[in-house]
C-alpha positions, 0 to 999 in steps of 0.5 A: 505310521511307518517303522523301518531299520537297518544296522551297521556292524561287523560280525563279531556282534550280534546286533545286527540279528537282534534288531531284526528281533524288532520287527513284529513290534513294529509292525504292531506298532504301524498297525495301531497307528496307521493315521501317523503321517510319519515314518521312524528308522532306526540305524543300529550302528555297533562300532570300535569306541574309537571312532567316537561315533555318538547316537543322534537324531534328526527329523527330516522335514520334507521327507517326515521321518524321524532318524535314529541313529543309535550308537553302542560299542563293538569293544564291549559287545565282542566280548558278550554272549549273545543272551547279554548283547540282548539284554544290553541293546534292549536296554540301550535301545530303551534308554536312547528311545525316551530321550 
């Protein structure tokens, strides 16, 4: 298995350091299943409500990898700690995977 990430936000959140957070766990994660034949990316996308951009996923056959592109909102974040953009992305990101 592979596992990869990159984020898409402005500077006025956290969000793009805290999904670097994720990086030992998927390490551990590729390192307990190295014989998945597939790959995850996850896209962290911290963005203005009013572009009505909504958290998706796609599978990519040809490629075998699973995107997923989560979505969370700029105008609320701005506004949080960096303590509280965490605990909120870590639940979000929680949420979205299990779906």
């Amino acid at each position: 298995m592979k596992m990869g990430k990159t984020s898409d936000t402005s500077g006025l959140t956290y969000v793009a350091s805290l999904s670097d957070e994720l990086q030992p766990v998927f390490e551990q994660a590729e390192m307990k299943y190295p014989a998945c034949d597939i790959e995850m990316f996850f896209v962290f996308r911290c963005l203005p409500e009013e572009y009505e951009r909504k958290s998706s996923v796609r599978y990519a056959k040809k490629e075998q990898v699973i995107y997923f592109d989560m979505t969370v909102s700029v105008d609320r974040y701005k506004e949080f700690s960096k303590r509280r953009q965490r605990v909120e992305l870590s639940h979000s990101f929680y949420a979205y995977s299990r779906n």
